[in-house]
PDB file as gemmi writes it, atoms N, CA and C in Angstrom:
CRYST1    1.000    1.000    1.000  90.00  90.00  90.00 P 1                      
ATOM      1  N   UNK A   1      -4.906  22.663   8.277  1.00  0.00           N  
ATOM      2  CA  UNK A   1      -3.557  22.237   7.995  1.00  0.00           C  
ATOM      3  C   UNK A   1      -3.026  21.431   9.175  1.00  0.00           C  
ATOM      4  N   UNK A   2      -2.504  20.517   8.763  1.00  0.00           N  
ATOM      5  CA  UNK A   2      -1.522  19.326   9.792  1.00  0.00           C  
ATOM      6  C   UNK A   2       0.126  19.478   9.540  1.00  0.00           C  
ATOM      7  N   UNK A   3       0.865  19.075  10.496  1.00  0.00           N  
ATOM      8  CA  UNK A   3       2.323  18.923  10.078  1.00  0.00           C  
ATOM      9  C   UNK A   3       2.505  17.349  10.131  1.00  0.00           C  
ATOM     10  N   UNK A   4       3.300  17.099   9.115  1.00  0.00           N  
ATOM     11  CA  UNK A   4       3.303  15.864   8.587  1.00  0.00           C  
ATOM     12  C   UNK A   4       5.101  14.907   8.983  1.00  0.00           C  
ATOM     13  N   UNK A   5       5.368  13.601   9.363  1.00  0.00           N  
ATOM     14  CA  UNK A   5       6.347  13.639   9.703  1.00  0.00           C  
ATOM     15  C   UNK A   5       6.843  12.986   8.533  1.00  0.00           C  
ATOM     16  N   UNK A   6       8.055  13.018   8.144  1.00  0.00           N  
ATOM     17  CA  UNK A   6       8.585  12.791   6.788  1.00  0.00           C  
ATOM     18  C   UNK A   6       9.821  11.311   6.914  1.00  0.00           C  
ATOM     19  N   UNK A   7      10.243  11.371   6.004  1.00  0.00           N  
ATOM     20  CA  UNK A   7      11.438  10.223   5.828  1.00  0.00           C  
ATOM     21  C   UNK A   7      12.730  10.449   6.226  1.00  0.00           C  
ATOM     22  N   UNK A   8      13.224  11.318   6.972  1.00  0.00           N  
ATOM     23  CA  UNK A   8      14.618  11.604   7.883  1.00  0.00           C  
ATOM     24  C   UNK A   8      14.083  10.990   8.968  1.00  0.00           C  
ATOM     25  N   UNK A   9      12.877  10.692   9.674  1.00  0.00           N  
ATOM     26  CA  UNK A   9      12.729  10.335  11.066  1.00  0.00           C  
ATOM     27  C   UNK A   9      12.882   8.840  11.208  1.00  0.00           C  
ATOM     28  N   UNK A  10      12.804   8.139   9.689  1.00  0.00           N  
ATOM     29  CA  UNK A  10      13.326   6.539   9.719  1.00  0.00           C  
ATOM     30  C   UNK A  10      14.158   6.459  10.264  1.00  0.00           C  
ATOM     31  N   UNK A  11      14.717   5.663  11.487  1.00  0.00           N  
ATOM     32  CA  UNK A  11      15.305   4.746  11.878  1.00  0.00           C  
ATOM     33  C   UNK A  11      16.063   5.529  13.029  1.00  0.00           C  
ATOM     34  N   UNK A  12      15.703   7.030  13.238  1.00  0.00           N  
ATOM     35  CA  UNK A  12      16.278   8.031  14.229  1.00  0.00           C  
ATOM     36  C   UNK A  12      15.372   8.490  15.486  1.00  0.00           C  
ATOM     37  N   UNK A  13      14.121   8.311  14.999  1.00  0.00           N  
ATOM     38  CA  UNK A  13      12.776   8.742  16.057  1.00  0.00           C  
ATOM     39  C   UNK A  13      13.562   9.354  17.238  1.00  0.00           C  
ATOM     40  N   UNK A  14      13.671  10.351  17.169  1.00  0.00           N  
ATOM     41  CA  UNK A  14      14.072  10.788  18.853  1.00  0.00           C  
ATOM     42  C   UNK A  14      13.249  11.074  19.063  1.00  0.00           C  
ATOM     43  N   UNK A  15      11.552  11.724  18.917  1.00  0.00           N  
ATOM     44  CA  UNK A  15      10.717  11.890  19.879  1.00  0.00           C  
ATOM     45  C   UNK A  15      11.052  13.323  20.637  1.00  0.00           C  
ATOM     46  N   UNK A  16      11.434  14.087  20.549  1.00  0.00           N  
ATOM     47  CA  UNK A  16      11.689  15.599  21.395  1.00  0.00           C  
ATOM     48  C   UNK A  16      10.475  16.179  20.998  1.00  0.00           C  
ATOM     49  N   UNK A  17       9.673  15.917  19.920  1.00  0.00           N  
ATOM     50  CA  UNK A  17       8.245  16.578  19.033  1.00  0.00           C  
ATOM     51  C   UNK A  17       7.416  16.285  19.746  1.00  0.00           C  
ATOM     52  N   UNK A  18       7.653  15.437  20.681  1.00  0.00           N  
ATOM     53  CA  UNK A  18       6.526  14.408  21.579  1.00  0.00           C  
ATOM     54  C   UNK A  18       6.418  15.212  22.718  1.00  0.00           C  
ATOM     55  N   UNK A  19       7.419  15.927  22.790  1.00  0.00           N  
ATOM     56  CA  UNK A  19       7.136  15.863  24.447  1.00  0.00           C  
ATOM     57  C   UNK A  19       6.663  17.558  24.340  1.00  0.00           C  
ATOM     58  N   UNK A  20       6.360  18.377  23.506  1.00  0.00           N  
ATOM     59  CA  UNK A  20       5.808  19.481  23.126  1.00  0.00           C  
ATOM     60  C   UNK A  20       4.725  19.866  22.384  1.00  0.00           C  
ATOM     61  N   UNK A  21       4.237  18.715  22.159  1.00  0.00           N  
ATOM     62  CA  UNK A  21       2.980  18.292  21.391  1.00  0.00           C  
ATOM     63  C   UNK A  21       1.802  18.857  22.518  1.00  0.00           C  
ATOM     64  N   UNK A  22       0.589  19.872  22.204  1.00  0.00           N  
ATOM     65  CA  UNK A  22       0.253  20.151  23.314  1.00  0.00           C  
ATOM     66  C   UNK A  22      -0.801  18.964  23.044  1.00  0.00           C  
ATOM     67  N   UNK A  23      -1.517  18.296  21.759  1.00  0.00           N  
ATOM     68  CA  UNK A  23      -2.787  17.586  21.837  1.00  0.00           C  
ATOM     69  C   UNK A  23      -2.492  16.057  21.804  1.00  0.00           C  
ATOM     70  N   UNK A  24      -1.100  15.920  21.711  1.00  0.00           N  
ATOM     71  CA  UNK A  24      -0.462  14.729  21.851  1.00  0.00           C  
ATOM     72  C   UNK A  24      -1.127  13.714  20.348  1.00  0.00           C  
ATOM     73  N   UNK A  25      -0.626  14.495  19.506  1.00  0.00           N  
ATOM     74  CA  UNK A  25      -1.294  13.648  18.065  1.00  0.00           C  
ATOM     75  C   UNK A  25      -0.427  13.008  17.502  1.00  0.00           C  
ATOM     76  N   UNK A  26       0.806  12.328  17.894  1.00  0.00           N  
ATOM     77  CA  UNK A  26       2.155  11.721  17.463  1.00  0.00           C  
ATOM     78  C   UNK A  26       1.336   9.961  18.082  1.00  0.00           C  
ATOM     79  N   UNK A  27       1.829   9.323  17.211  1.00  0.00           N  
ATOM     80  CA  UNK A  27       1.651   7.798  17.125  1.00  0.00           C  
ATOM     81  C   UNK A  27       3.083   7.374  16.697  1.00  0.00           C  
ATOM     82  N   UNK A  28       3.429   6.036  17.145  1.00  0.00           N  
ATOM     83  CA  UNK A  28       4.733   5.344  17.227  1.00  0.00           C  
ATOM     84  C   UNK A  28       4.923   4.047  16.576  1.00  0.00           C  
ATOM     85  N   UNK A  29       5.445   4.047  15.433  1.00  0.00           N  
ATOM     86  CA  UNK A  29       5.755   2.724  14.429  1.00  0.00           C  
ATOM     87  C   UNK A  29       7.594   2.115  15.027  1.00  0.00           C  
ATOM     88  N   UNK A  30       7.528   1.222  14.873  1.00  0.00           N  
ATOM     89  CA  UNK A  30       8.823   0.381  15.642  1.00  0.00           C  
ATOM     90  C   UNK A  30       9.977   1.240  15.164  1.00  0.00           C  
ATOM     91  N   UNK A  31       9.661   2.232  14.079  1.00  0.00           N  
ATOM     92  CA  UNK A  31      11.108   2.893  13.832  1.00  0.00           C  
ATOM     93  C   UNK A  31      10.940   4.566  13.084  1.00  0.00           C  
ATOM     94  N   UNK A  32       9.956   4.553  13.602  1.00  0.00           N  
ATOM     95  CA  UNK A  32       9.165   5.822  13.419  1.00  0.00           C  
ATOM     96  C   UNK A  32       8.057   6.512  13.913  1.00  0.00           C  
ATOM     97  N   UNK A  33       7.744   8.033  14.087  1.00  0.00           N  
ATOM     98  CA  UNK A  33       6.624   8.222  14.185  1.00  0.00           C  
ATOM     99  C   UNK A  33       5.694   9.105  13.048  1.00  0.00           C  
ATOM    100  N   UNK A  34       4.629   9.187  13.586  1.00  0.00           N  
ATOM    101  CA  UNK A  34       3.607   9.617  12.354  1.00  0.00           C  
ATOM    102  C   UNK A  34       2.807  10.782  13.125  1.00  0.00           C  
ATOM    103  N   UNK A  35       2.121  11.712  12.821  1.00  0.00           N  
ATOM    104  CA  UNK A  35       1.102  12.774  13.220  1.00  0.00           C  
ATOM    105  C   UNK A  35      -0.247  12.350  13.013  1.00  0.00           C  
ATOM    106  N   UNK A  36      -1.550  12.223  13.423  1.00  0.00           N  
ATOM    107  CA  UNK A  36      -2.467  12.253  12.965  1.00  0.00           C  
ATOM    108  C   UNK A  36      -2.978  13.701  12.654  1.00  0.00           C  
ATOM    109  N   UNK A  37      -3.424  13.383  11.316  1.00  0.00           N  
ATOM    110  CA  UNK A  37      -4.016  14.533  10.645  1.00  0.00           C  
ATOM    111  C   UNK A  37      -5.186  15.313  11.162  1.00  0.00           C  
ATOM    112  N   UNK A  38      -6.229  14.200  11.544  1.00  0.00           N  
ATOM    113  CA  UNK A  38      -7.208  14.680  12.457  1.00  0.00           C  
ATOM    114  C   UNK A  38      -6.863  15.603  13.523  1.00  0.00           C  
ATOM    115  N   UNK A  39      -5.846  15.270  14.611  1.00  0.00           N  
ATOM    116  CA  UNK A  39      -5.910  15.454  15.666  1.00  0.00           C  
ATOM    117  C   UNK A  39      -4.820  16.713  16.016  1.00  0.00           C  
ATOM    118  N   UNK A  40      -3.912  16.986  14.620  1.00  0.00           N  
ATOM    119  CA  UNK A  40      -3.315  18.210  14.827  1.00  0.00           C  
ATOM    120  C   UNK A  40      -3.655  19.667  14.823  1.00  0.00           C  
ATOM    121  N   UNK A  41      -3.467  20.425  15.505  1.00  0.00           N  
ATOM    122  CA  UNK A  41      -4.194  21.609  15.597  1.00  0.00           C  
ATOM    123  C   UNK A  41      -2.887  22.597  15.061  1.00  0.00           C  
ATOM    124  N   UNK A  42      -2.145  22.349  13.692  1.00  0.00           N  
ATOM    125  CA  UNK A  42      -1.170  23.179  13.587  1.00  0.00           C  
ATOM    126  C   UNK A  42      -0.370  23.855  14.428  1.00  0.00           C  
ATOM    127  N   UNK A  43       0.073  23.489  15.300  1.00  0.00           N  
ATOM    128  CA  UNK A  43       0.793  24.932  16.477  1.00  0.00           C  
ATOM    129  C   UNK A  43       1.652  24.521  15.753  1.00  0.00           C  
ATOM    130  N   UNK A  44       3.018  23.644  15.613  1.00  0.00           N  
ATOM    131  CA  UNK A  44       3.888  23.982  14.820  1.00  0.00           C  
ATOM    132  C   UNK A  44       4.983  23.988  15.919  1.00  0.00           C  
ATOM    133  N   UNK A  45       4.659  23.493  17.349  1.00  0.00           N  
ATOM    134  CA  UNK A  45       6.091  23.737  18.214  1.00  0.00           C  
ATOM    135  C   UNK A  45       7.024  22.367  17.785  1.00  0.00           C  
ATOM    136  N   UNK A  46       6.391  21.604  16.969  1.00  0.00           N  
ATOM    137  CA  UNK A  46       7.102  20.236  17.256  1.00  0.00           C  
ATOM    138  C   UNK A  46       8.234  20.416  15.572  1.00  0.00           C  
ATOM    139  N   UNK A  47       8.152  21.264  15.383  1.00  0.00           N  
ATOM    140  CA  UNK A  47       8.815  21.038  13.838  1.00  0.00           C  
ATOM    141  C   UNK A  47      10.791  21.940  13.910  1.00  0.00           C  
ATOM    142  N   UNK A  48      10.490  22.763  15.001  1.00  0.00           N  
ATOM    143  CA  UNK A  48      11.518  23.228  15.508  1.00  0.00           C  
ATOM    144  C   UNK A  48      12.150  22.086  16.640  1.00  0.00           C  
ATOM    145  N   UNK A  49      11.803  21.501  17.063  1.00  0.00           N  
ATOM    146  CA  UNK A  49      12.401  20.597  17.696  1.00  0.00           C  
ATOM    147  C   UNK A  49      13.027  18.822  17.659  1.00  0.00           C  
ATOM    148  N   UNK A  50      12.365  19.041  16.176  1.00  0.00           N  
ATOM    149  CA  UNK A  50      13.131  17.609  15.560  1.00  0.00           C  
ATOM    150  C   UNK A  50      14.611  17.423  15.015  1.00  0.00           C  
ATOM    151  N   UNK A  51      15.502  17.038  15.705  1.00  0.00           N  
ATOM    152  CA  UNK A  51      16.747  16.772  15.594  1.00  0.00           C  
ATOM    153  C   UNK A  51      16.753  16.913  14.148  1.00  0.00           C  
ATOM    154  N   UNK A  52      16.212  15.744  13.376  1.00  0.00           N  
ATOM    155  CA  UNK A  52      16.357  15.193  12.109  1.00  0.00           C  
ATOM    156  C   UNK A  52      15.501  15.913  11.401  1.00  0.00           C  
ATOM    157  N   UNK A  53      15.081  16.842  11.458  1.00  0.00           N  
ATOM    158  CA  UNK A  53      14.623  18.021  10.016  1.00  0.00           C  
ATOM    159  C   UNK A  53      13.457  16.977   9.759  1.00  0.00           C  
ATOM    160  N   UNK A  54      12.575  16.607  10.124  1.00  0.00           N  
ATOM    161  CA  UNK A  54      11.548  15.507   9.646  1.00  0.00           C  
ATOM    162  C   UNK A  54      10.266  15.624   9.441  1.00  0.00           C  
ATOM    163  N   UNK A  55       9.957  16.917  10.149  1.00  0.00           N  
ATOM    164  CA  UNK A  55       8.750  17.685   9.900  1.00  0.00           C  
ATOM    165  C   UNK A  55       8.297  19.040   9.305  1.00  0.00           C  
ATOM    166  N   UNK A  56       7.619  18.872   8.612  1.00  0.00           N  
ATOM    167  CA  UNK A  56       6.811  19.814   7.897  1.00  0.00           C  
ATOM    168  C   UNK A  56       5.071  19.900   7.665  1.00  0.00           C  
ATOM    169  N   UNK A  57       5.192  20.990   7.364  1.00  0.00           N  
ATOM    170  CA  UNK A  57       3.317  21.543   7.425  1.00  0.00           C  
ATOM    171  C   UNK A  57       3.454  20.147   5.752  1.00  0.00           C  
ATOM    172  N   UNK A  58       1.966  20.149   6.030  1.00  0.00           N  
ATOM    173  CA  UNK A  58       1.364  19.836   5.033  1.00  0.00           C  
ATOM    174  C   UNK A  58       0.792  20.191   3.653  1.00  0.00           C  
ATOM    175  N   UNK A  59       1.361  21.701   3.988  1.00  0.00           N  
ATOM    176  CA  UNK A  59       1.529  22.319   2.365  1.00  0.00           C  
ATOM    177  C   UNK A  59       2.858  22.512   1.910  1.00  0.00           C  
ATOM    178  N   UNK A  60       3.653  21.883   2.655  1.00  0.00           N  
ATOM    179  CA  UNK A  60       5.112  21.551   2.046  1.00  0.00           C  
ATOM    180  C   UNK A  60       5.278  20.875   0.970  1.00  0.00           C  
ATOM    181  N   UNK A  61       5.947  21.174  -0.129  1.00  0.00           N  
ATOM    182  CA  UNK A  61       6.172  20.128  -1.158  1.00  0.00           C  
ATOM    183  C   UNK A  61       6.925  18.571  -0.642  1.00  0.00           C  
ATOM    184  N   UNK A  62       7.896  18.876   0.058  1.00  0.00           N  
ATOM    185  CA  UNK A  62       7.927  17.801   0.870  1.00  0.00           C  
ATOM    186  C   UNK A  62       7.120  16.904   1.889  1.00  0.00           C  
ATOM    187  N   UNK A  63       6.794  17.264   1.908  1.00  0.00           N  
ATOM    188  CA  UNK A  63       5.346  16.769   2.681  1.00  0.00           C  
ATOM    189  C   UNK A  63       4.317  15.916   2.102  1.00  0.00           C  
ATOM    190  N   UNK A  64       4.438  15.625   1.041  1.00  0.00           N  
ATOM    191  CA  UNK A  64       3.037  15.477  -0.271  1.00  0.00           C  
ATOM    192  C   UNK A  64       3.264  13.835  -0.330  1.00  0.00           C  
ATOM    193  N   UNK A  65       4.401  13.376  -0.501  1.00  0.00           N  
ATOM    194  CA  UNK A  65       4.267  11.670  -0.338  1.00  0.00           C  
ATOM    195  C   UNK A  65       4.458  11.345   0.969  1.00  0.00           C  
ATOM    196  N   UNK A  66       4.087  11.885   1.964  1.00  0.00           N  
ATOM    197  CA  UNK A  66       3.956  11.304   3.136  1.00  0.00           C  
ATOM    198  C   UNK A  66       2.629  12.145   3.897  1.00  0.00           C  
ATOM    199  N   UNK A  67       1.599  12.771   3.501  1.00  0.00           N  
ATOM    200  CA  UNK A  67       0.785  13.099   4.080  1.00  0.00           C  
ATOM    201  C   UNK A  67       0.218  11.719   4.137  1.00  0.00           C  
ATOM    202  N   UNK A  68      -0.426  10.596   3.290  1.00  0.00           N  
ATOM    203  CA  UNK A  68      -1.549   9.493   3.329  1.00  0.00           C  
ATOM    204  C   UNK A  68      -0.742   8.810   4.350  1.00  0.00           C  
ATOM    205  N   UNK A  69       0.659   8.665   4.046  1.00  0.00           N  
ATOM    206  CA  UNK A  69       1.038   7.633   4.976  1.00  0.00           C  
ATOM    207  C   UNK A  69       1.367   8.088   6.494  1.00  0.00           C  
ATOM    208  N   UNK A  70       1.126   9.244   6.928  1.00  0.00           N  
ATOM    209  CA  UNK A  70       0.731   9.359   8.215  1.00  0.00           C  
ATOM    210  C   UNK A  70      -0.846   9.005   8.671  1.00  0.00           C  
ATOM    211  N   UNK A  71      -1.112   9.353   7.854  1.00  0.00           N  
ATOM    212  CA  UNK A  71      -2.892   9.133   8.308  1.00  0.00           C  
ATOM    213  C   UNK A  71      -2.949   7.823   8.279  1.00  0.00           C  
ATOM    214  N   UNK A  72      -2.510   7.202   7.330  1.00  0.00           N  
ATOM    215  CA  UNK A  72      -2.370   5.343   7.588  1.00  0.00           C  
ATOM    216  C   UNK A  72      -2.085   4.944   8.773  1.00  0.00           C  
ATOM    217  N   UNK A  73      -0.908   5.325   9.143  1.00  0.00           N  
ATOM    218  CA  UNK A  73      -0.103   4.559  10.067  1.00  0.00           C  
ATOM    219  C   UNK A  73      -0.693   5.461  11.608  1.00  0.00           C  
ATOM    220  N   UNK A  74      -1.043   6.524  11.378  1.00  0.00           N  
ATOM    221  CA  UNK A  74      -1.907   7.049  12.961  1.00  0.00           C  
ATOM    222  C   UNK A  74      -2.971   6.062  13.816  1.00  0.00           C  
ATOM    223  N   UNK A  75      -3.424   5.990  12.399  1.00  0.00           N  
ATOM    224  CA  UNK A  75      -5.294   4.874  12.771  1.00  0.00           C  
ATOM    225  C   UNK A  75      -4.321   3.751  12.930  1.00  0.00           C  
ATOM    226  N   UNK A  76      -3.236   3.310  12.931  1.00  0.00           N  
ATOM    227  CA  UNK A  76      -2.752   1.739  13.319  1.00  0.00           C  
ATOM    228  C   UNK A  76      -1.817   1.792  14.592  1.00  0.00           C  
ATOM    229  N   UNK A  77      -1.380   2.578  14.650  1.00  0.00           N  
ATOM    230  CA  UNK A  77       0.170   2.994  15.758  1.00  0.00           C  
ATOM    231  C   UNK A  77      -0.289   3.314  16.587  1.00  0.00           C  
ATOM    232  N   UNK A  78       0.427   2.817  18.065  1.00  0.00           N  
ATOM    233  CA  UNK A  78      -0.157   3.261  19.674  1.00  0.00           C  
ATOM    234  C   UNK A  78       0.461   5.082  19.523  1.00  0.00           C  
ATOM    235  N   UNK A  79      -0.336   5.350  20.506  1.00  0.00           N  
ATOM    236  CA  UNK A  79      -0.519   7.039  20.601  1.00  0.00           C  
ATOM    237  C   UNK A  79       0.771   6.873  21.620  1.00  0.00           C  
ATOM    238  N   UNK A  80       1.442   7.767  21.339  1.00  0.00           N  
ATOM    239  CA  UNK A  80       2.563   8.106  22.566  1.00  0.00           C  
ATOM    240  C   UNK A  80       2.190  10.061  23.023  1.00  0.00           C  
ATOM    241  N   UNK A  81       2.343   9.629  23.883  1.00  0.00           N  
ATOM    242  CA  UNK A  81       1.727  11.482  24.951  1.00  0.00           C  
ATOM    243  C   UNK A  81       3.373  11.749  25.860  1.00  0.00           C  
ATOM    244  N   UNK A  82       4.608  10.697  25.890  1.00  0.00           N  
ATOM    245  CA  UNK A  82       5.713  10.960  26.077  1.00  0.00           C  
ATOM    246  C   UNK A  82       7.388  10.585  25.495  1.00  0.00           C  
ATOM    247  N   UNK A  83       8.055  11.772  25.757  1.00  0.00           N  
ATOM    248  CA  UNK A  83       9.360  11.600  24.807  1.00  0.00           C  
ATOM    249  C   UNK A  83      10.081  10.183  25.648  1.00  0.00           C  
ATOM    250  N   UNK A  84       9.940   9.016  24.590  1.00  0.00           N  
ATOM    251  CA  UNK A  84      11.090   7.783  25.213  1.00  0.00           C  
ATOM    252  C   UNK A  84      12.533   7.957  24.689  1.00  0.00           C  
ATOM    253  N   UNK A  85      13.164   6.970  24.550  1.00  0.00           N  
ATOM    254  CA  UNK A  85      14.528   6.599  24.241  1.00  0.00           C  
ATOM    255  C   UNK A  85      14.759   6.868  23.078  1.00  0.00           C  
ATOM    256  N   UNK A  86      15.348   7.402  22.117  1.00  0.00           N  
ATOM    257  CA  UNK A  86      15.846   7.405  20.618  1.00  0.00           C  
ATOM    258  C   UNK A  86      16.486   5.672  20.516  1.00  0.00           C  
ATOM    259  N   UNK A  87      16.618   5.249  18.739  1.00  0.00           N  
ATOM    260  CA  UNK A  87      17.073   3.951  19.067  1.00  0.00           C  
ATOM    261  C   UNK A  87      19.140   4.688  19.245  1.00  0.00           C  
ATOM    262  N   UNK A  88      19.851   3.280  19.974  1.00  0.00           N  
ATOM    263  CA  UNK A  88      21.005   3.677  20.236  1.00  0.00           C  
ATOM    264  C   UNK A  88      21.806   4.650  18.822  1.00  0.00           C  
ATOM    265  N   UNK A  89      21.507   3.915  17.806  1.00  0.00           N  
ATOM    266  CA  UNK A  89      22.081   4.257  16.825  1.00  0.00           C  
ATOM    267  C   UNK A  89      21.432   5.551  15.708  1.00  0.00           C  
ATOM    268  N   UNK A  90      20.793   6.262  16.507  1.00  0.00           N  
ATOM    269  CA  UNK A  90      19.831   7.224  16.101  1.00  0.00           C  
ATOM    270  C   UNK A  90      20.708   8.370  15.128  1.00  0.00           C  
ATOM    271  N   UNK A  91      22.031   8.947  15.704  1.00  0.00           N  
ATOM    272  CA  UNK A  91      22.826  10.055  15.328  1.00  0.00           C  
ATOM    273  C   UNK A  91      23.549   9.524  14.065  1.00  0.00           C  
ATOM    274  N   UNK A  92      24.098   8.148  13.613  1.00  0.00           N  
ATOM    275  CA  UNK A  92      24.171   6.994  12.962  1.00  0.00           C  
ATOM    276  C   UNK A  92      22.955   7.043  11.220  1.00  0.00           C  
ATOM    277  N   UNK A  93      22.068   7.187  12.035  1.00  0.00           N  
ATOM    278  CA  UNK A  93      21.284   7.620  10.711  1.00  0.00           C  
ATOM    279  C   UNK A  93      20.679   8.828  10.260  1.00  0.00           C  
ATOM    280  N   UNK A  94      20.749   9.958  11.355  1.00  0.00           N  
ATOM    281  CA  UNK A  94      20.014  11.485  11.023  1.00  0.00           C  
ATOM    282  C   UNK A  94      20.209  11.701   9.839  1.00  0.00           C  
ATOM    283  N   UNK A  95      21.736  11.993   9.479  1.00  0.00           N  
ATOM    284  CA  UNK A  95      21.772  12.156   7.906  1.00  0.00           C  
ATOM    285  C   UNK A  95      21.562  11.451   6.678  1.00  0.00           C  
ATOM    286  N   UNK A  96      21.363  10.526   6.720  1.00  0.00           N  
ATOM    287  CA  UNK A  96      20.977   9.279   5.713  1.00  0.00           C  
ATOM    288  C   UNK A  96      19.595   9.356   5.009  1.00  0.00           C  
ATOM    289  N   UNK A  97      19.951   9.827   3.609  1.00  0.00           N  
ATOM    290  CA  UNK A  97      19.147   9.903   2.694  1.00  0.00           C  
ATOM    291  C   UNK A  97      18.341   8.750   2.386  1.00  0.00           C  
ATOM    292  N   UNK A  98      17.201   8.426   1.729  1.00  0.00           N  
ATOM    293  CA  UNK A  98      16.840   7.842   1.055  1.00  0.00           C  
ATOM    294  C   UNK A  98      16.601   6.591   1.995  1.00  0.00           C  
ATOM    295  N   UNK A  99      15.585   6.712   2.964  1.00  0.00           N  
ATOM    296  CA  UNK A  99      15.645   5.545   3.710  1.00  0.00           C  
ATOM    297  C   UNK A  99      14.132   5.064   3.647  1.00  0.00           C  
ATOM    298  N   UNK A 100      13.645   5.315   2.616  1.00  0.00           N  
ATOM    299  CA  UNK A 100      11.593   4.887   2.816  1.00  0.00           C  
ATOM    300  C   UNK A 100      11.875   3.405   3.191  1.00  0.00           C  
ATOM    301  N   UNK A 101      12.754   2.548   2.183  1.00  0.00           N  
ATOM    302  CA  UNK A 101      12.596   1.317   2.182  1.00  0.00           C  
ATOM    303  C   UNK A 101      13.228   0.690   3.690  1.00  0.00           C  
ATOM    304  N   UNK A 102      13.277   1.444   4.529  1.00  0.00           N  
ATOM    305  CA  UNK A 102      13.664   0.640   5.681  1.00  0.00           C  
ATOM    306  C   UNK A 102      12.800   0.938   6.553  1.00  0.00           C  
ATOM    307  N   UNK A 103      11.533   2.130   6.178  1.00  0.00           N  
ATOM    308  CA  UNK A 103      10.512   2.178   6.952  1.00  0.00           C  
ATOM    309  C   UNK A 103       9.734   0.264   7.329  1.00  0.00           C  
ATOM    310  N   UNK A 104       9.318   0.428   8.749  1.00  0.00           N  
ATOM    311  CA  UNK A 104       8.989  -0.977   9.229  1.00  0.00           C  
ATOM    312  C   UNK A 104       7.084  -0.453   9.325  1.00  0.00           C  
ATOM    313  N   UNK A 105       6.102  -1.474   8.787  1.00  0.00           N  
ATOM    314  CA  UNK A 105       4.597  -1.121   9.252  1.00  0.00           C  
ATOM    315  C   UNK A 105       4.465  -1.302  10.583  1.00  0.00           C  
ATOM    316  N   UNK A 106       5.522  -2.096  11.428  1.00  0.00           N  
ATOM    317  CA  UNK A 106       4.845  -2.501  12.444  1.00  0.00           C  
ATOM    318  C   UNK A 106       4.758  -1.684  13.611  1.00  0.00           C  
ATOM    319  N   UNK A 107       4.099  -1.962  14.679  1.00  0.00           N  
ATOM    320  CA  UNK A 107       3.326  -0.818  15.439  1.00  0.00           C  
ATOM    321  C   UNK A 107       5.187  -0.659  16.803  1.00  0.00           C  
ATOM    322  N   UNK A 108       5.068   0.422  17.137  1.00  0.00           N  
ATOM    323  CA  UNK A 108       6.256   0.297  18.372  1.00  0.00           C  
ATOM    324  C   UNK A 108       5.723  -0.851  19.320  1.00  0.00           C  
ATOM    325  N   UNK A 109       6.926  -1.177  20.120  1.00  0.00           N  
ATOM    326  CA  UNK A 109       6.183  -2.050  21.574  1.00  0.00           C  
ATOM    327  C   UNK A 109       6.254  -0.853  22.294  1.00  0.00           C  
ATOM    328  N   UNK A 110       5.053  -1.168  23.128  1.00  0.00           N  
ATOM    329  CA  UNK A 110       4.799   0.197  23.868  1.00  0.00           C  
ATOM    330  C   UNK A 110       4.604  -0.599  25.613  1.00  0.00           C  
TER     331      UNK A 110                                                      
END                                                                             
């Protein structure tokens, strides 16, 4: 089992999951991040520490349209091993439903 990061973390990425990650399996899309599936070893510290409710195990029902698209976007996205900046307007979108379509493919600048 993997924990999977979901569609509240669009456009809010704070990254606090990052910096408790012990195998460092979080990858960074310009307005999001993703888990690799491979590389998670379930501990589960990073799901209590997401501002934005954004993570869940992978036997979550929530979880189920976004398991492939972490594994997508892992194998493409630079690996981050530390917590950076949230974007300014991060608190601005925590609660904001329904945001897939503003998910971006492209990789963070790192």
């Amino acid at each position: 089992m993997a924990y999977v990061v979901t569609e509240a973390c669009i456009r809010c990425k704070y990254m606090d999951c990052v910096s408790v990650c012990p195998v460092d399996c979080f990858y960074a899309g310009a307005n999001m991040l993703v888990i690799h599936p491979d590389e998670c070893i379930d501990y589960g510290v990073c799901e209590p520490e997401c501002p934005a409710a954004a993570i869940f195990p992978d036997s979550d029902p929530r979880a189920a349209d976004w398991a492939a698209l972490n594994a997508q976007y892992a194998a493409q996205w630079p690996n981050i091993t530390e917590k950076g900046a949230p974007p300014d307007d991060a608190d601005a979108w925590k609660d904001t439903a329904d945001k897939r379509a503003l998910l971006s493919a492209a990789p963070a600048a790192i």
